[in-house]
Structures are given as structure tokens and as C-alpha cells.
Backbone bond lengths (Angstrom), bond angles and torsions (degrees), N, CA, C in turn:
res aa  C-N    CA-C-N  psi(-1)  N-CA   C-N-CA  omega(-1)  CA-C   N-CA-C  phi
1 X - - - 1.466 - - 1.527 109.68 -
2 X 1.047 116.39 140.45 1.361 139.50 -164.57 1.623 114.48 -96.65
3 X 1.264 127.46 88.53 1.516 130.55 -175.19 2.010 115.21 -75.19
4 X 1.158 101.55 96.95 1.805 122.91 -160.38 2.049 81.30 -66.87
5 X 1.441 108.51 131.20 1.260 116.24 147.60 1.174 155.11 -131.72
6 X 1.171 135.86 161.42 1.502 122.35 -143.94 2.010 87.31 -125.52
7 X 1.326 113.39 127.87 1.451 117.43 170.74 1.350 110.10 -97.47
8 X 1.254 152.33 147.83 1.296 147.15 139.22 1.787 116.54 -128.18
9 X 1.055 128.19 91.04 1.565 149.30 168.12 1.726 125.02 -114.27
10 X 1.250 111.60 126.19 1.218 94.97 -177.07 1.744 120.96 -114.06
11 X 1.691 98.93 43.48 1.102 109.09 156.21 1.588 101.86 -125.81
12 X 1.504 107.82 133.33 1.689 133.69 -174.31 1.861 99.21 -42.33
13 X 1.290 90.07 -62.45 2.124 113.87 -176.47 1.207 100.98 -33.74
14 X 1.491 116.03 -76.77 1.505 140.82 176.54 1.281 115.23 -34.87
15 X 1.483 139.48 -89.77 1.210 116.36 136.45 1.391 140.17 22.79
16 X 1.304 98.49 -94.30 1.386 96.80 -167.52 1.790 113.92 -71.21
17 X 1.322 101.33 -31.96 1.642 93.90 159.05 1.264 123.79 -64.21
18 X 1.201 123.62 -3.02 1.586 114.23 -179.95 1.762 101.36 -114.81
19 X 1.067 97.24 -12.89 1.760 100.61 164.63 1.393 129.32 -80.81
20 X 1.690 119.67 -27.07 1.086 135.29 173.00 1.881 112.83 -102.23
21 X 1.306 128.20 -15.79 1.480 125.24 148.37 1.761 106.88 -82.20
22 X 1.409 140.60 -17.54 1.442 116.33 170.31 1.680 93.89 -97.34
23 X 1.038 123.83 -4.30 1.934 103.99 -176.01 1.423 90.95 -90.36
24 X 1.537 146.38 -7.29 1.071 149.65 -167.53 2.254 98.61 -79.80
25 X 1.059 95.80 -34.36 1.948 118.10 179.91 1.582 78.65 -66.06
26 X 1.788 111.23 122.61 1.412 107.14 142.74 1.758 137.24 -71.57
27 X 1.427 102.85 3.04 1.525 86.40 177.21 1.965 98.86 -135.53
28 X 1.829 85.59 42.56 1.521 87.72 174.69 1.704 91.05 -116.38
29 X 1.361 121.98 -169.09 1.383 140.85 176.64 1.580 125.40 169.22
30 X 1.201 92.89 112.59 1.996 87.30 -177.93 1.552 108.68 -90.74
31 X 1.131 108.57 114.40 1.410 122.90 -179.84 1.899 117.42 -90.55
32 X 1.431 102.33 17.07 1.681 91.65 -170.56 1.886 78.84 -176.35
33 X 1.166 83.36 169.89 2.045 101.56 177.13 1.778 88.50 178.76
34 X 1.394 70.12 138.97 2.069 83.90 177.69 1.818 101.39 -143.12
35 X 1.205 121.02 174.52 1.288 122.29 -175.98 1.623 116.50 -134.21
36 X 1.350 97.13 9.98 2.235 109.03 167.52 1.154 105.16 -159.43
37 X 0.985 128.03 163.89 1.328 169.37 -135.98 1.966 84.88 -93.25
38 X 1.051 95.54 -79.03 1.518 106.78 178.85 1.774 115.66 -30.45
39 X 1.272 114.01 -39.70 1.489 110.16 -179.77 1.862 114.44 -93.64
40 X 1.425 113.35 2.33 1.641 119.57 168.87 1.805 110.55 -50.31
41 X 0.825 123.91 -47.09 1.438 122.77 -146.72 1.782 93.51 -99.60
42 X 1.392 122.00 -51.77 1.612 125.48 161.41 1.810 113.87 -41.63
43 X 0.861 113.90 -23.02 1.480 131.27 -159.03 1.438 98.51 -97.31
44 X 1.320 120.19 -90.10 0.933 147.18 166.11 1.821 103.62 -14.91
45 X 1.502 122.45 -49.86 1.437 134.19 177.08 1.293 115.46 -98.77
46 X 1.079 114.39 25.31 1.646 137.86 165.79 1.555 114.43 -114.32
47 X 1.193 113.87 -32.24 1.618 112.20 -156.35 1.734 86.89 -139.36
48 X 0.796 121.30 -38.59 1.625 97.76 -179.98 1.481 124.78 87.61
49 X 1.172 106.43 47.14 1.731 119.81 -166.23 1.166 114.65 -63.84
50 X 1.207 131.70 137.49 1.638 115.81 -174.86 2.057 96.01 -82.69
51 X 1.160 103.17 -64.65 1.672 107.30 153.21 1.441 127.08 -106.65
52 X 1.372 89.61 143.94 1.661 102.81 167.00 1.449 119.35 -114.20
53 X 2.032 107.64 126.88 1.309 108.59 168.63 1.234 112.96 -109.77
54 X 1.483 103.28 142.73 1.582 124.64 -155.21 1.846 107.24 -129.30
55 X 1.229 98.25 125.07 1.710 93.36 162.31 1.755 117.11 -89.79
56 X 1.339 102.68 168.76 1.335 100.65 -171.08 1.503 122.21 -89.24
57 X 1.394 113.78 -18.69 1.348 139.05 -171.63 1.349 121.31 -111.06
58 X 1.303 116.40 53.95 1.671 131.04 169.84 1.309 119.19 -83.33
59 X 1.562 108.86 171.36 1.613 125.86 163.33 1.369 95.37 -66.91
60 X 1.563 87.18 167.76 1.524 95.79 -173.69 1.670 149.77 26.82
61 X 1.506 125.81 -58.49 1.090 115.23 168.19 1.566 88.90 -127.31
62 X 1.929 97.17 147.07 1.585 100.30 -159.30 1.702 81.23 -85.57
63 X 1.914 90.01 -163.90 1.648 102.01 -157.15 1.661 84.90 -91.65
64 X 1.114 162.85 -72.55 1.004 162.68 -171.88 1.825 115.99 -28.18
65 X 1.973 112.39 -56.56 1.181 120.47 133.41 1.706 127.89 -10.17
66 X 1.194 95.63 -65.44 1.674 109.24 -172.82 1.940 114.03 -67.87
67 X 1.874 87.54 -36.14 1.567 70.88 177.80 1.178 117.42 -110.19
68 X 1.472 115.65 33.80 1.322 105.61 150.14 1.345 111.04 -95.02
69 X 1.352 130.67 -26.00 1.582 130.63 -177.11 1.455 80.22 -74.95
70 X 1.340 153.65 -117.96 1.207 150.14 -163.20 1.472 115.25 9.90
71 X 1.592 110.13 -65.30 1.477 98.57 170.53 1.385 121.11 -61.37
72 X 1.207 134.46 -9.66 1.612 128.32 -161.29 1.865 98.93 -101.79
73 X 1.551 99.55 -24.54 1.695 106.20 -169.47 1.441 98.30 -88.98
74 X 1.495 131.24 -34.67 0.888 131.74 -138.20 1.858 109.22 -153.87
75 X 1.124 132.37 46.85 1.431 142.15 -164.45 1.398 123.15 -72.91
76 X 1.455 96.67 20.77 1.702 102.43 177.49 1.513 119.00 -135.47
77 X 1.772 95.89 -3.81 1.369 124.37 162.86 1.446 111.44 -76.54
78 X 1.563 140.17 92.04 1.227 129.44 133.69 1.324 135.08 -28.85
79 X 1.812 115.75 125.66 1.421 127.48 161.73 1.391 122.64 -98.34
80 X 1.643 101.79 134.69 1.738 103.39 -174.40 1.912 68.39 -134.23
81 X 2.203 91.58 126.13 1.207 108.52 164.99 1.423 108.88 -61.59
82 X 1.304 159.59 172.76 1.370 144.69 130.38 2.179 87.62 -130.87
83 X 1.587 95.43 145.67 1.664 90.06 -161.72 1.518 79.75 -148.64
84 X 1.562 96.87 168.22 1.263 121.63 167.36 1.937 112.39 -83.40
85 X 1.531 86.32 -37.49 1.796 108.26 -151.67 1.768 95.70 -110.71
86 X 1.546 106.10 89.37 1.217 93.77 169.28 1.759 110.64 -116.47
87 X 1.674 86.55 123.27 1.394 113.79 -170.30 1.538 102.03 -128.13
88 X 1.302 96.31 143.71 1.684 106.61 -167.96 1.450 112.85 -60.88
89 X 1.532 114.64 -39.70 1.565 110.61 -179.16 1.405 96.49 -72.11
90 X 1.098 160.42 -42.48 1.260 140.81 150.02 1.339 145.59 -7.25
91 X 1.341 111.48 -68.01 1.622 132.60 166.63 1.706 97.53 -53.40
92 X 1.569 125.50 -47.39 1.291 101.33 -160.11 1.692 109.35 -102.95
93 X 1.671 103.94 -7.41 1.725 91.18 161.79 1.795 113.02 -87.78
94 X 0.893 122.27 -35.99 1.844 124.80 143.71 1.811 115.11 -25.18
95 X 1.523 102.31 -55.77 1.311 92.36 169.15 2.001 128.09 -70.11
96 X 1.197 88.26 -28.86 1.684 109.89 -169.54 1.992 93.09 -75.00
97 X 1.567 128.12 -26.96 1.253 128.64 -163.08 1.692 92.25 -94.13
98 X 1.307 113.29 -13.01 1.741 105.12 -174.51 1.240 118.88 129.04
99 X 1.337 125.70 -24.94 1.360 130.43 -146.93 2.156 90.97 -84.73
100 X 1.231 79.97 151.15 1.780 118.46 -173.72 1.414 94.67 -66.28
101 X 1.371 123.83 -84.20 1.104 115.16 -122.55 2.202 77.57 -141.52
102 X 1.477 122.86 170.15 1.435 132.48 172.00 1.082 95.20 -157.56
103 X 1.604 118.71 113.42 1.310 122.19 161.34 1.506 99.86 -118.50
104 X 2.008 125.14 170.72 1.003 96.67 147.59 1.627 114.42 -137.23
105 X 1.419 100.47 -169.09 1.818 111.57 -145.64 1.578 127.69 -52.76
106 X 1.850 95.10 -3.15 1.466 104.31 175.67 1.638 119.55 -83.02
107 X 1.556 105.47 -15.27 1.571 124.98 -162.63 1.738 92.50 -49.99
108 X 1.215 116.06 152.56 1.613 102.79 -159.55 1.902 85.44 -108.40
109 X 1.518 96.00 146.01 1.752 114.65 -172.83 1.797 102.92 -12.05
110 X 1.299 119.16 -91.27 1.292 145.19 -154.36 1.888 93.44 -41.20
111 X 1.275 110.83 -47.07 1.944 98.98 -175.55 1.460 100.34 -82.73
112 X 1.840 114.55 -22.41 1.561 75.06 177.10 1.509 125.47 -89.05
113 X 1.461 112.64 7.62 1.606 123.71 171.41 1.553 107.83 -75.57
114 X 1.420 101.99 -34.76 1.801 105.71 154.56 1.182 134.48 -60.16
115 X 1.448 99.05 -43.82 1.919 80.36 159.23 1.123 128.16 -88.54
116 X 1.524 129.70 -0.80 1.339 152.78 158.15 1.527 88.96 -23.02
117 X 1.531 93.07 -99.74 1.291 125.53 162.21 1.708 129.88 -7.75
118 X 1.296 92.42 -47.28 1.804 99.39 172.45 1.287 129.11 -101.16
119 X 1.710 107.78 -9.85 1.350 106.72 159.80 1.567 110.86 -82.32
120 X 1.283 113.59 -24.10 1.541 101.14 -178.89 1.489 123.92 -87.91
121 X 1.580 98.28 9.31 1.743 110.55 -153.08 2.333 74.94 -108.26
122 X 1.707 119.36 -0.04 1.213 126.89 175.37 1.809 114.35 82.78
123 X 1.203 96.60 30.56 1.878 111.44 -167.05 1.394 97.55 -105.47
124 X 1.644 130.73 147.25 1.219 122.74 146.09 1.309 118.62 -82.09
125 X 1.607 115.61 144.78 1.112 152.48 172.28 1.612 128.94 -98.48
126 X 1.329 126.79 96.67 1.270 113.49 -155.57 1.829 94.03 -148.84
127 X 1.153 105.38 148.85 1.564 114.82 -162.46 1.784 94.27 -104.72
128 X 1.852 90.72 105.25 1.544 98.63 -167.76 1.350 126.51 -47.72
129 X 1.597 121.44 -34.67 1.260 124.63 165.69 1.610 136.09 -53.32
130 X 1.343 100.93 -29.21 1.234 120.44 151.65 1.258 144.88 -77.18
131 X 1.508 110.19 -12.89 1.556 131.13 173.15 1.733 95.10 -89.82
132 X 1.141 112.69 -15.13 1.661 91.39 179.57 1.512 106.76 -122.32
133 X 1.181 112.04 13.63 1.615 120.38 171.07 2.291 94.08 -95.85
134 X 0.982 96.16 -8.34 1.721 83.01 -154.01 2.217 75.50 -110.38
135 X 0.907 124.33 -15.64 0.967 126.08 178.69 1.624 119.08 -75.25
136 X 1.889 90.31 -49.07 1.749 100.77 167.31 1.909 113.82 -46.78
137 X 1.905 72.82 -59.95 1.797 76.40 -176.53 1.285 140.17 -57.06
138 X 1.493 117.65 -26.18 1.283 121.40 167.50 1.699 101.02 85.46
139 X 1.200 117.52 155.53 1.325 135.93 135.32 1.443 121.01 19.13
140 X 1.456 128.60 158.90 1.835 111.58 173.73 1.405 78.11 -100.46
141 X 1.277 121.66 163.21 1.606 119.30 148.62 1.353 120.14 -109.67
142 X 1.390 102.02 28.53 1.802 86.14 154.37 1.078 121.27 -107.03
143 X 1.447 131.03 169.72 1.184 125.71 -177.19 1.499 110.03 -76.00
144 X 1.738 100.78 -178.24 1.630 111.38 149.30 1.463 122.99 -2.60
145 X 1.987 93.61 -87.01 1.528 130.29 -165.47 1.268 105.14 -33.55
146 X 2.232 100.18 -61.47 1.672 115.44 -147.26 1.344 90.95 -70.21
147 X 1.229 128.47 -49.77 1.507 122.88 -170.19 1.794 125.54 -35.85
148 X 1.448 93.35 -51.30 1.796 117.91 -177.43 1.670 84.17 -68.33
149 X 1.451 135.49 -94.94 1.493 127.93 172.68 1.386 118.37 -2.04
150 X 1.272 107.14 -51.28 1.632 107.77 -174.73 1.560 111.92 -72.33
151 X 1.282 109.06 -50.30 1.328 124.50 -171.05 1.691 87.05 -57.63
152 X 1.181 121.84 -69.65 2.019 126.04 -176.20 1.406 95.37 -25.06
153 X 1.312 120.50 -54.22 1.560 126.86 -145.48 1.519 88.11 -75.85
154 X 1.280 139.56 -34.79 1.436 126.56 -159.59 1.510 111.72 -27.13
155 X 1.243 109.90 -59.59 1.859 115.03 -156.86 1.039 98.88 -103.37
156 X 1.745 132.98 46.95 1.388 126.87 152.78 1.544 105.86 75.63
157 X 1.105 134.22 46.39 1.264 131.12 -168.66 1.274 99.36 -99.91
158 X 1.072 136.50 153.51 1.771 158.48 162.06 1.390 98.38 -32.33
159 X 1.419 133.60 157.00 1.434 133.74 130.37 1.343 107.59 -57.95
160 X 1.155 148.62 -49.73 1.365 156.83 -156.50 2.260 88.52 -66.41
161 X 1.033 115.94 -51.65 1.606 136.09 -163.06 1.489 78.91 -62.87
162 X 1.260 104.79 -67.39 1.627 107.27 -150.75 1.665 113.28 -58.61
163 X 1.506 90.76 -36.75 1.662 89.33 -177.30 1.429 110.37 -79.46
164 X 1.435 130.73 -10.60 1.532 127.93 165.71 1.575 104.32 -79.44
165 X 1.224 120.43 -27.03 1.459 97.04 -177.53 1.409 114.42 -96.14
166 X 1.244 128.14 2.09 1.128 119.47 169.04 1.532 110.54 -114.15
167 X 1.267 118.49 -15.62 2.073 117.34 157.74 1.423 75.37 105.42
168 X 1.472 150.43 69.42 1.126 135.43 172.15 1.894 93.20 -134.39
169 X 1.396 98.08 174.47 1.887 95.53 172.65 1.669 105.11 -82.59
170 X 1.327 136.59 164.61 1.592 129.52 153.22 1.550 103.13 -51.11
171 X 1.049 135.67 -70.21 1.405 136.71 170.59 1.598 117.75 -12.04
172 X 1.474 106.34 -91.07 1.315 112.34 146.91 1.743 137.00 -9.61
173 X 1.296 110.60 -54.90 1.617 110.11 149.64 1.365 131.65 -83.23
174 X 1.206 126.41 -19.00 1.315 132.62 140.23 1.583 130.95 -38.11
175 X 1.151 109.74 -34.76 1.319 119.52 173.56 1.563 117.73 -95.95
176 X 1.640 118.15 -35.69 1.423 109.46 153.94 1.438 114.47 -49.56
177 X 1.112 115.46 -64.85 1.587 122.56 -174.37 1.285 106.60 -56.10
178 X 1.321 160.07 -17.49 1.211 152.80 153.95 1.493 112.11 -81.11
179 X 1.409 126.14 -9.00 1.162 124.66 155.15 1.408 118.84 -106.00
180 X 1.187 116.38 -5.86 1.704 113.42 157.10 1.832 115.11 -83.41
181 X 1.074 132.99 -36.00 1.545 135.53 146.58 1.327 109.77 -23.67
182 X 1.509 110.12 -74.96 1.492 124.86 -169.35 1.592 102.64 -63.76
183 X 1.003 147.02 -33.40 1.151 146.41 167.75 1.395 104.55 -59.85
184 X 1.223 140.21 -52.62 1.557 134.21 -150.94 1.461 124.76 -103.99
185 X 1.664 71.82 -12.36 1.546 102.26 170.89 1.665 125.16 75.11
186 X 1.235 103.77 22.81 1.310 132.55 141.08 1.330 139.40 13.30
187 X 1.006 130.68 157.24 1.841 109.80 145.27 1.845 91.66 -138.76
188 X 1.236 126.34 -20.88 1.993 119.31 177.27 1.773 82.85 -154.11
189 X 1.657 76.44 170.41 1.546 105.85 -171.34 1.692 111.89 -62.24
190 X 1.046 136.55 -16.28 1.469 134.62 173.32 1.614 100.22 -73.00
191 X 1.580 96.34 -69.60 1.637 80.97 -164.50 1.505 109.08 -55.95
192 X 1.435 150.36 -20.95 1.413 157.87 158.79 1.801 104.47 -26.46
193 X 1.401 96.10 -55.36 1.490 110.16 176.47 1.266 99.71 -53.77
194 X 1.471 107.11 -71.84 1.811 110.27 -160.50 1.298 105.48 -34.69
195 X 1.456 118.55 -54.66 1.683 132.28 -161.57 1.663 87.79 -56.03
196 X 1.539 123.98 -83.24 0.993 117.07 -122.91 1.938 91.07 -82.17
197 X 1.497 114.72 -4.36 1.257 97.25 171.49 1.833 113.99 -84.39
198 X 1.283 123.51 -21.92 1.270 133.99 154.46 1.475 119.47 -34.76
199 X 1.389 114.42 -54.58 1.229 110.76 150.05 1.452 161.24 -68.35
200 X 1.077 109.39 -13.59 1.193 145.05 -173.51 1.569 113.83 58.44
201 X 1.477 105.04 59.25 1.212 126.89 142.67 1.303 151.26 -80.77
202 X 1.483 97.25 -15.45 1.961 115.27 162.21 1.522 114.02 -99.57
């Protein structure tokens, strides 16, 4: 039996090296490759992947993003994260979006055709060093709100910006953002970012 796969990376290199070491597996086959987040779920209902591997850090809709729309479009399609950036808030909102299995992109050919293999065989797959780094770390502690705030804040945007693009008061984000600092332990809203993108909490 023939395990159909779905690539999504949005570097060309990346990709295609991981398309030409798993098409090298005779009872593997990549049937699709996309380059954002945005083309997983179109793809995916075109070609019929038995699994899909997804990075976490795309255009448009991220990889975590994707596999939760993936699972909702498509619930018989398995996700195995494969990432550059393995960060603990990652692995467990990846886990919380559906995804099978999180390895990342250094795992050498032969285990990741193993977890190929074991996410589609319906097993989780999880890159042990990282299951006990995301274990140390615990939880994000910000909420909902601070997260979306934080994420606004990435590219230096205004409070005035932030609170129009998310329909909130300036006030109102002012006070997430002084409780996302204080949470991350902070001293201003960039380094807040740095932290919680370090973690993979944004």
C-alpha cells in the first residue's frame, strides 16, 4: 500500500529535498507540494493525501492554522508538523489544532519516513526532546485577547492601529499589553513579543 503525501513549505530547497528523500521510500509518494498555508486545504481536496506534512512558519495561513482547517475540511487526512523552529508552545498548540505527529527538519530521512509511516499507521509522533522541553514549559499564560494584541503588535504598530484592527478601545489594548509584559516578564511590548515568540506562543 502506497502512503499519498501532501508537502506544504515555503521554501522551494526545503521542499523539494524532502520530496525527493521521501519519494526515494517505495511505499511513500508525494502527490501535491504547495508553498503557504493558504493552498493546504485546496490541495489536500484535489489530490487526496493520505498525510499531510506541514511547516509551521508560512505565508499567509501559518502551519498550525492550516491544520486545524485541514482537519475540519478533510478528517481522514493526517498532520505530521515537520519545522525548522521547534518551540514548546508550538508542539502543543499543533497538538491542540490536530496534528499527528511534530518532528523537526533535521530528523535524518529514514525516521522521518517512520513517522510518515506511524502517523498514517494513526499513532502519535512527537520529537522526544521536545515533548519534555514543552512539558518544562508549561502552558502560554496569556490569554485569548493578549495573544491577538501581541501578534497586532509584531511590526511596531500604534496602539491607536492595533485597537482598529482588532475592533477593541486603545485603552483596552493598553491593558492587554501591560498584562502581556507582566506575564512574560518583560520590561515593553517588543521584548513581550520576543519572549512569547521564543516560545511559541504567537
Amino acid at each position: 500500500m502506497t502512503i499519498r503525501l501532501l508537502l506544504a513549505d515555503d521554501q522551494a530547497l526545503v521542499r523539494g529535498a524532502l520530496s525527493a528523500l521521501l519519494g526515494l521510500e517505495p511505499d511513500l509518494e508525494v502527490v501535491a507540494e504547495v508553498g503557504s498555508g493558504d493552498e493546504v486545504v485546496p490541495a489536500a481536496l484535489a489530490h487526496h493525501p493520505d498525510v499531510a506534512l506541514l511547516d509551521v512558519e508560512m505565508p499567509g495561513t501559518d502551519g498550525i492554522t492550516a491544520t486545524a482547517a485541514l482537519r475540519a475540511a478533510a478528517p481522514s487526512v493526517r498532520v505530521l508538523i515537520v519545522t525548522t523552529f521547534g518551540r514548546p508552545g508550538y508542539l502543543r498548540r499543533a497538538l491542540q489544532a490536530g496534528a499527528s505527529g511534530f518532528v523537526v527538519k533535521d530528523t535524518p530521512a529514514a525516521q522521518l519516513a517512520d513517522a510518515v509511516r506511524r502517523v498514517h499507521a494513526g499513532l502519535r509522533v512527537v520529537d522526544p526532546a521536545l515533548a519534555t522541553d514543552s512539558l518544562v514549559a508549561g502552558e502560554s499564560p496569556l490569554t485569548t485577547r493578549e495573544t491577538e494584541v501581541l501578534r497586532a503588535a509584531r511590526d511596531g504598530s500604534s496602539v491607536a492601529a492595533i485597537a482598529a484592527k482588532l475592533f477593541l478601545s486603545e485603552g483596552t489594548v493598553r491593558n492587554h499589553l501591560s498584562a502581556a509584559i507582566g506575564k512574560t516578564g518583560s520590561t515593553n511590548r517588543a521584548e513581550a513579543v520576543l519572549t512569547a515568540e521564543g516560545n511559541g506562543w504567537l
